[in-house]
C-alpha positions as CSV (number, residue, x, y, z in Angstrom):
1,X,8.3,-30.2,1.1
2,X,11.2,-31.9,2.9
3,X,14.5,-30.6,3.4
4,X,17.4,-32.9,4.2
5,X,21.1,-31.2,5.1
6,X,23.6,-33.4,5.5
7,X,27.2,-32.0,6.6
8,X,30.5,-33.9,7.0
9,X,32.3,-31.4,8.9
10,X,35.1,-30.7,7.2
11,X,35.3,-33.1,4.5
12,X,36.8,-31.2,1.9
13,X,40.5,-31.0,1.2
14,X,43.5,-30.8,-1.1
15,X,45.3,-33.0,-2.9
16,X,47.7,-35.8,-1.0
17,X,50.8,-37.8,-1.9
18,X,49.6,-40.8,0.4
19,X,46.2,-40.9,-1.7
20,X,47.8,-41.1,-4.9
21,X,47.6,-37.0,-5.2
22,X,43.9,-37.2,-4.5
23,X,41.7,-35.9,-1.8
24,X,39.3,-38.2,0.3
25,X,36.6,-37.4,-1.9
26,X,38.4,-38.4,-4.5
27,X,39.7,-41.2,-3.1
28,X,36.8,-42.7,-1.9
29,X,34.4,-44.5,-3.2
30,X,30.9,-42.7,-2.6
31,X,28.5,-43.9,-5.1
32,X,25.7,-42.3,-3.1
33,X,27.3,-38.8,-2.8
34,X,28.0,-39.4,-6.7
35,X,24.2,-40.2,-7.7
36,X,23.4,-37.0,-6.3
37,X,26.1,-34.7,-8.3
38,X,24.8,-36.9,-11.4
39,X,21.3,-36.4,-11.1
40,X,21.4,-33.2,-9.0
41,X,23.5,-29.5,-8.8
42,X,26.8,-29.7,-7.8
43,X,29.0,-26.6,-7.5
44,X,30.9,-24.2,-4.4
45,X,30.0,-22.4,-2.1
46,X,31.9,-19.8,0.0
47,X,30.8,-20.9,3.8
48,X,33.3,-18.6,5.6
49,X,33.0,-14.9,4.7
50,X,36.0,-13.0,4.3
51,X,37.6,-11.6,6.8
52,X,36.4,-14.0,9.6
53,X,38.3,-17.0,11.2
54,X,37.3,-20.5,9.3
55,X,36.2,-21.8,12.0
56,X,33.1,-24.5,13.0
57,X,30.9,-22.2,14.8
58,X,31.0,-19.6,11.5
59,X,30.7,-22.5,8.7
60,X,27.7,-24.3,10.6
61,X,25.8,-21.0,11.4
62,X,26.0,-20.5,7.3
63,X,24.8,-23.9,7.0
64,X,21.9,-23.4,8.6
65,X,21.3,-20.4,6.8
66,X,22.5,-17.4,9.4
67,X,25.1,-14.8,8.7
68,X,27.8,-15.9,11.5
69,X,29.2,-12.2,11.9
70,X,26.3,-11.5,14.4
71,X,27.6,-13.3,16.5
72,X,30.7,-13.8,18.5
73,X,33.0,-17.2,19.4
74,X,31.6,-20.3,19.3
75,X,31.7,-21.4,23.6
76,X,28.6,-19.4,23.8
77,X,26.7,-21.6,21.4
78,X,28.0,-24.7,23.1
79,X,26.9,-23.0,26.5
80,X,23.2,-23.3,24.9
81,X,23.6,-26.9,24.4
82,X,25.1,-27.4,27.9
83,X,22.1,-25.4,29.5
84,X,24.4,-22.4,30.3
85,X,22.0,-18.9,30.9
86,X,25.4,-16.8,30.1
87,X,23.9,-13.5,32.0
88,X,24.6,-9.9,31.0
89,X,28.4,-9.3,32.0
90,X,29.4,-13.0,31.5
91,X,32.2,-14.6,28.7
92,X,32.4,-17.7,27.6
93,X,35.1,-19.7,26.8
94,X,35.6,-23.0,25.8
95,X,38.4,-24.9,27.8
96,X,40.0,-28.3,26.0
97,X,41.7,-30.7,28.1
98,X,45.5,-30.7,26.1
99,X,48.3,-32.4,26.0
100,X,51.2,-30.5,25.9
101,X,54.9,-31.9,25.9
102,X,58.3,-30.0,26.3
103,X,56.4,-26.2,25.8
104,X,54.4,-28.0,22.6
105,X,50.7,-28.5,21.6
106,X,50.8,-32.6,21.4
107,X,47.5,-33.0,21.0
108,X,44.7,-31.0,21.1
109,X,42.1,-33.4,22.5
110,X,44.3,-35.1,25.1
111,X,43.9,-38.2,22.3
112,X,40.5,-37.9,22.3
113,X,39.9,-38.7,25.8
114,X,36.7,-40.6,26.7
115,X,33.4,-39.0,28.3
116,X,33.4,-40.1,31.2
117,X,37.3,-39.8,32.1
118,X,37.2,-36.2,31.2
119,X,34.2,-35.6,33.3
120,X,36.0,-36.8,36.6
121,X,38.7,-34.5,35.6
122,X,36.6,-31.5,35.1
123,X,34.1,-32.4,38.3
124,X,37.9,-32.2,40.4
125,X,39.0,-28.8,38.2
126,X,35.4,-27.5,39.0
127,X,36.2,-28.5,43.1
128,X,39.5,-26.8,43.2
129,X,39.3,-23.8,41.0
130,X,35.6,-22.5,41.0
131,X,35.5,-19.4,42.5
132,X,33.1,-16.0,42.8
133,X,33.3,-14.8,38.9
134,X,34.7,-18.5,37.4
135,X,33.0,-21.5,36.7
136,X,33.8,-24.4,35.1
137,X,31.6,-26.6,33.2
138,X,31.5,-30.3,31.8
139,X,30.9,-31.3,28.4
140,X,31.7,-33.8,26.4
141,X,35.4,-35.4,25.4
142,X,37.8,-32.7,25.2
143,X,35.3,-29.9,25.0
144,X,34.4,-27.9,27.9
145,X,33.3,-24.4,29.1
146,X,34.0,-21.6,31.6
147,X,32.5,-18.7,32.1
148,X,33.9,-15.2,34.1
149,X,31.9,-12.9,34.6
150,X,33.8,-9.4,33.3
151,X,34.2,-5.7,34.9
152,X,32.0,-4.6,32.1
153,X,35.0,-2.9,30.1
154,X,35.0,-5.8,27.5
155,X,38.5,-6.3,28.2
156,X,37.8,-10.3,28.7
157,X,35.9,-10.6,25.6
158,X,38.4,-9.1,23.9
159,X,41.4,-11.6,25.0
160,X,43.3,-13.0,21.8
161,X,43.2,-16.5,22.4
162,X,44.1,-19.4,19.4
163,X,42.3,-22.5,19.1
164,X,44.7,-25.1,20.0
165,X,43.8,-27.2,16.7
166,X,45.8,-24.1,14.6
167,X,49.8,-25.0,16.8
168,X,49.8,-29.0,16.3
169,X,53.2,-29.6,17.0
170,X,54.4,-26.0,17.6
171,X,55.7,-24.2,20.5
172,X,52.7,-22.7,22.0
173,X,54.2,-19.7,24.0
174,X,53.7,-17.4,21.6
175,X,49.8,-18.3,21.3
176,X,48.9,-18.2,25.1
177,X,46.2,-16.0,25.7
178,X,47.1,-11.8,25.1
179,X,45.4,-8.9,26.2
180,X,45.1,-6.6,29.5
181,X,42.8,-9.4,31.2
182,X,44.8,-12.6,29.9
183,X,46.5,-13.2,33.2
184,X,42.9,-15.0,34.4
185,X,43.1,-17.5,32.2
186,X,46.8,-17.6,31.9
187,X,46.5,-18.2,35.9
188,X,43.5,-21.1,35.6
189,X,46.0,-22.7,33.1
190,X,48.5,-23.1,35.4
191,X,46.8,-23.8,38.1
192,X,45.8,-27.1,36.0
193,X,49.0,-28.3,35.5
194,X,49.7,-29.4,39.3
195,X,46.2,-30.6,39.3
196,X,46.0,-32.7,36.1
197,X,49.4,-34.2,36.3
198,X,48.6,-36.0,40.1
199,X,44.9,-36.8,38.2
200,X,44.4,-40.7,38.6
201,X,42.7,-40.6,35.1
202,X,45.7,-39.1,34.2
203,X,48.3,-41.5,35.6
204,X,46.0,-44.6,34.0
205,X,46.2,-43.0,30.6
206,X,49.9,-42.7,31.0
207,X,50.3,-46.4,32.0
208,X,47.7,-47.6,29.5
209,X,50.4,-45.4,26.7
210,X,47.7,-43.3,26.0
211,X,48.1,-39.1,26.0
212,X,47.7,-37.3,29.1
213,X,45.3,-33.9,29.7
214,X,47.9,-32.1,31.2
215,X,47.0,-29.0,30.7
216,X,43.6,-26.5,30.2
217,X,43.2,-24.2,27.3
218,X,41.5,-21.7,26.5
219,X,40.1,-20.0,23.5
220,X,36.5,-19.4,21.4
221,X,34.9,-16.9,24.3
222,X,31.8,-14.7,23.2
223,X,28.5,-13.5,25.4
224,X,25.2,-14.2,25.2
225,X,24.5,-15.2,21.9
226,X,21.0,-14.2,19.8
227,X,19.4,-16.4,17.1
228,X,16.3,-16.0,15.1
229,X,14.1,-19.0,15.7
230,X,14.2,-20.8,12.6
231,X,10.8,-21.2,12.4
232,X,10.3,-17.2,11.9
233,X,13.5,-17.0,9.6
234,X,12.3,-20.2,7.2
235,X,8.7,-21.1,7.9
236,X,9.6,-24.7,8.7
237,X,9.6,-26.8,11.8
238,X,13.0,-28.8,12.3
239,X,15.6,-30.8,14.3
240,X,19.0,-31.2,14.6
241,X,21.5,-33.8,15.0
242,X,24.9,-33.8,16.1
243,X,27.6,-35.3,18.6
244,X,29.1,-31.7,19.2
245,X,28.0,-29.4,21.6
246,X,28.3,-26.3,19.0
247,X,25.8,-27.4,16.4
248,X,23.3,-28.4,18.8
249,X,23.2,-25.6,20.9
250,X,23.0,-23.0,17.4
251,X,19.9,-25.8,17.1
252,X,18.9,-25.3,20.7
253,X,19.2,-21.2,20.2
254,X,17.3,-21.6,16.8
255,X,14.3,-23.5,18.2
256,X,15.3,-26.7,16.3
257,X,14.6,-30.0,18.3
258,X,18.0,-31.5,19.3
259,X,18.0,-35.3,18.8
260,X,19.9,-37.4,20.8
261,X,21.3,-40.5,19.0
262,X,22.5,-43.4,21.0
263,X,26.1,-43.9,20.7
264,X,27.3,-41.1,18.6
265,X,30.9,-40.0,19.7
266,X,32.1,-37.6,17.1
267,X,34.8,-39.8,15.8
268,X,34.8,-42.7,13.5
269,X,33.6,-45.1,16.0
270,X,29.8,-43.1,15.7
271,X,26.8,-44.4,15.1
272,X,26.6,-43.8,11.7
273,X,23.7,-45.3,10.6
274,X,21.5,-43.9,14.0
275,X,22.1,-40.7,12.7
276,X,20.3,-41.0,9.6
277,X,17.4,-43.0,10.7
278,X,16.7,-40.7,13.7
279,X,16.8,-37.8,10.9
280,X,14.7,-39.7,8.6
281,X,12.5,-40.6,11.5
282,X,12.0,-36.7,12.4
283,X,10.3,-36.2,9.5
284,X,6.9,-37.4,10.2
285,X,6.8,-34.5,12.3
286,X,8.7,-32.0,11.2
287,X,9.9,-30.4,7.4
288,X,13.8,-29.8,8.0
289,X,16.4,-31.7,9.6
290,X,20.6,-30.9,10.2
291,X,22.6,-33.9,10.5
292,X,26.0,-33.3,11.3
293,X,29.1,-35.5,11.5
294,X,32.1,-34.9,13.1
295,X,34.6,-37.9,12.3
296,X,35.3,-36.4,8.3
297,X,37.4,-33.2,10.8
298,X,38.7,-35.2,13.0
299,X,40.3,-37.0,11.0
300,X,41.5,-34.2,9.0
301,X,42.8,-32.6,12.2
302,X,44.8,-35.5,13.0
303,X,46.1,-35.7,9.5
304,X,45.2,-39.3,9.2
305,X,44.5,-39.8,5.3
306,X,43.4,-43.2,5.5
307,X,40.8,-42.4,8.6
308,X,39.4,-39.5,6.7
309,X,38.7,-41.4,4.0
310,X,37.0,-44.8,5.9
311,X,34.8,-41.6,7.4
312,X,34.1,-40.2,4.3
313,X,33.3,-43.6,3.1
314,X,30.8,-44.6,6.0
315,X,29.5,-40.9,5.5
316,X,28.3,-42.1,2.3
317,X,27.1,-45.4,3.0
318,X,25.6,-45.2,6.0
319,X,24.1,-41.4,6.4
320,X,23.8,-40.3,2.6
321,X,22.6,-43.6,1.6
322,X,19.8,-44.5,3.7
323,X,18.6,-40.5,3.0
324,X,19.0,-41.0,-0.2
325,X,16.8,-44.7,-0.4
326,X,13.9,-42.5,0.9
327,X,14.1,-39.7,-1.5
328,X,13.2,-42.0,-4.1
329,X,10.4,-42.9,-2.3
330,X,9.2,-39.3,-1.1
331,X,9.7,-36.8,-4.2
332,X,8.4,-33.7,-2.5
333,X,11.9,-33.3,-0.7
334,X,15.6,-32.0,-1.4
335,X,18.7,-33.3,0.1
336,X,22.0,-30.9,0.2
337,X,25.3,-32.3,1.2
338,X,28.0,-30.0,2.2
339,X,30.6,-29.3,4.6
340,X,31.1,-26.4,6.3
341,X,34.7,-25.4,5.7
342,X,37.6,-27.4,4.4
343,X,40.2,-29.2,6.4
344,X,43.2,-30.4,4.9
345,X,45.0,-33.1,6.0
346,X,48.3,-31.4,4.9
347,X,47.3,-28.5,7.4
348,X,45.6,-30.2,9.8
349,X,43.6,-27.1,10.4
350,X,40.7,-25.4,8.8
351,X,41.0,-23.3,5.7
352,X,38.3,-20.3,4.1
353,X,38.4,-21.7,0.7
354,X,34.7,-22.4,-0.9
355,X,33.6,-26.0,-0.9
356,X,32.0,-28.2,-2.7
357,X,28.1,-29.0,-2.3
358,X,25.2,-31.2,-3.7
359,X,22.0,-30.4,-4.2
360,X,19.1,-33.2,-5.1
361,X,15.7,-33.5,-5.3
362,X,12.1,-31.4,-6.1
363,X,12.9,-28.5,-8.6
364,X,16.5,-28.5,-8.4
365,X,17.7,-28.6,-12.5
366,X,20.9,-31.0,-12.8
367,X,24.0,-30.0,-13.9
368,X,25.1,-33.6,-14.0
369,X,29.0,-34.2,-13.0
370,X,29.8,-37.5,-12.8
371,X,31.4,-37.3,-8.9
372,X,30.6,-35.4,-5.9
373,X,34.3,-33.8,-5.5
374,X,36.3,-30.8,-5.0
375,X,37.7,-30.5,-8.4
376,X,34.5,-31.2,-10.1
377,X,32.7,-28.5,-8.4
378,X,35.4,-26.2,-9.0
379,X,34.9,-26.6,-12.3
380,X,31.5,-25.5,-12.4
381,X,32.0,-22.3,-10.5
382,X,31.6,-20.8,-7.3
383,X,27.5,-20.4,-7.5
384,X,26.7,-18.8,-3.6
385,X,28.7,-16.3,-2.4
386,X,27.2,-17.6,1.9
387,X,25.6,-20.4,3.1
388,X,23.4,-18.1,4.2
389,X,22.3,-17.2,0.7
390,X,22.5,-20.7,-0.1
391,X,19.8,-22.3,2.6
392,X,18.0,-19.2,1.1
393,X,17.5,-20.9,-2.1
394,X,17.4,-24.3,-0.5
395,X,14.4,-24.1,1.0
396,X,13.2,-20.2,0.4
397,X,14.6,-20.4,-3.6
398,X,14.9,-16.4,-2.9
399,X,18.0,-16.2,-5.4
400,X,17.8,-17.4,-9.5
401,X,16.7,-21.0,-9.9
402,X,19.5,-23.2,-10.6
């Protein structure tokens, strides 16, 4: 058997006014994503347990069938993917290059600065800040890492920090870092200012009318993490692929193989289509493969309706559907497709709510709706209480048959 997840990352959503009072999924037209729900199980699941933040790091650990309160924040899982050995004592955090504009969170990605700009920023941070117990890291866009090692009283572990993506547009003194070790952070961050602002990358982007990183922040931190192999949890060899550091290093700390795919950026400008073939690819070798795509929340965190719906639309056309071709050719397989959390356009953040999945292929019984939406599978009920009970089924069937 085959098993085939398939996760646009945050895809699911609320109703809009500039859709029409649709959501994306509604709105777009996704006649691959609808074959499945026709001819396969579509219903909710609840990805975020209660009580515990909606965030990427807990809705992808339930995709891939863990339960995300043993662990804590996501920079250490994004540390794995970076090769980061966090030792006993050290915290992770992840640092996002910002923009930030009369005491306001602008822009949480600095406009989704490039790769390589970002990493001659963070190679100067690194130069000029490093010091015995800090250490910055480079890793992709926006997303970085730095790790402190603590006093061993927990007290930098325990640092309330908010991920910048939750204050678009608000006043972000009250959400700087709190606690009785904040001032290290609260320190690095303004020691970046004077730094970032006389950046030559900086100054270009400015010229070029592009948003500055003008400013670190800080947020996500957790130790070293500990993951079941996959292998010992499932009984099947698998991969993973993904343009974010996060779900490649829970792959990395599972024992999945991370593919690399040329040209993925986690935006809409990804290579789509590489993604799915490189995934259909690993399966001459291995049973199981995680493909993950970012654009679908990116878009949704910039509240861009008509982006989240081209990247819902190239979603379906070029990941689902190629999967989907070679299903119908290899029948001892099952695809799912499901995001892990929801995020709204209208909130530009991520919610808790349950979302929608699909489930196709060998032994699953159809319940036949005739989209793959929100509404749809609200309808038919909220079927696994975790996506950890969930991937369970998926590939274990350890709970009723559907």
């Amino acid at each position: 058997m085959k098993y085939i997840i398939l996760v646009p990352d945050g895809v699911a959503d609320e109703p809009v006014k500039e859709l029409g009072g649709k959501t994306p999924l509604e709105a777009a037209r996704t006649p691959n994503m609808d074959f499945l729900a026709r001819q396969g199980y579509s219903a909710l699941v609840r990805t975020i347990p209660r009580g515990m933040a909606p965030g990427s790091d807990v809705g992808n650990l339930s995709l891939m069938g863990y339960d995300p309160s043993t662990l804590s924040g996501r920079a250490p899982l994004e540390a794995a993917n970076l090769g980061i050995e966090l030792k006993a004592g050290q915290v992770a955090f992840r640092c996002n290059l910002v923009t930030v504009q009369d005491g306001a969170m602008l822009d949480y990605s600095a406009g989704h600065i490039s790769i390589d700009e970002a990493a001659l920023i963070m190679k100067d941070l690194a130069r000029e800040l490093n010091a015995p117990g800090l250490a910055y890291h480079t890793g992709k866009s926006y997303r970085h890492i730095c790790v402190i090692d603590t006093d061993g009283s927990g007290d930098v572990q325990k640092i309330a920090c908010t991920a910048p993506h939750d204050i678009l547009g608000q006043k972000f003194v009250g959400y700087l870092p709190k606690g009785p070790k904040a001032g290290i952070l609260l320190d690095q961050m303004e020691l970046s200012k004077a730094i970032l602002d006389a950046h030559p990358v900086n100054k270009a982007r400015i010229s070029a009318g592009k948003y500055p990183a003008n400013m670190t922040w800080f947020w996500g931190q957790g130790e070293r993490p500990r993951i079941e192999p996959f292998m010992d949890r499932f009984a099947v060899t698998g991969s993973v692929i993904s343009a974010v550091d996060l779900v490649n290093g829970i792959g990395r700390l599972a024992g999945l193989k991370v593919i690399t795919v040329p040209g993925v950026t986690g935006y809409l400008d990804t290579n789509f289509r590489g993604k799915a073939e490189y995934a259909l690819a690993s399966l001459r070798d291995h049973d199981f493969v995680f493909v993950h795509v970012e654009a679908t929340d990116e878009a949704g965190h910039n509240g861009d309706a008509k982006a989240k719906v081209e990247a819902v639309e190239r979603f379906d056309t070029d990941v689902v559907g190629p999967v989907l071709e070679w299903a119908k050719h290899n029948p001892d397989a099952r695809i799912l497709v499901s995001p892990d959390h929801p995020t709204p356009l209208a909130k530009r953040t991520h919610t808790r709510a349950p979302v929608p999945f699909v489930m196709y292929g060998k032994g699953i019984e159809p319940n036949r709706l005739d989209r793959y939406n929100e509404a749809l599978a609200t309808q038919a009920g909220l079927v696994f209480n975790s996506g950890e009970q969930m991937i369970k089924f998926f590939i274990r069937e350890e709970v009723e048959h559907l």
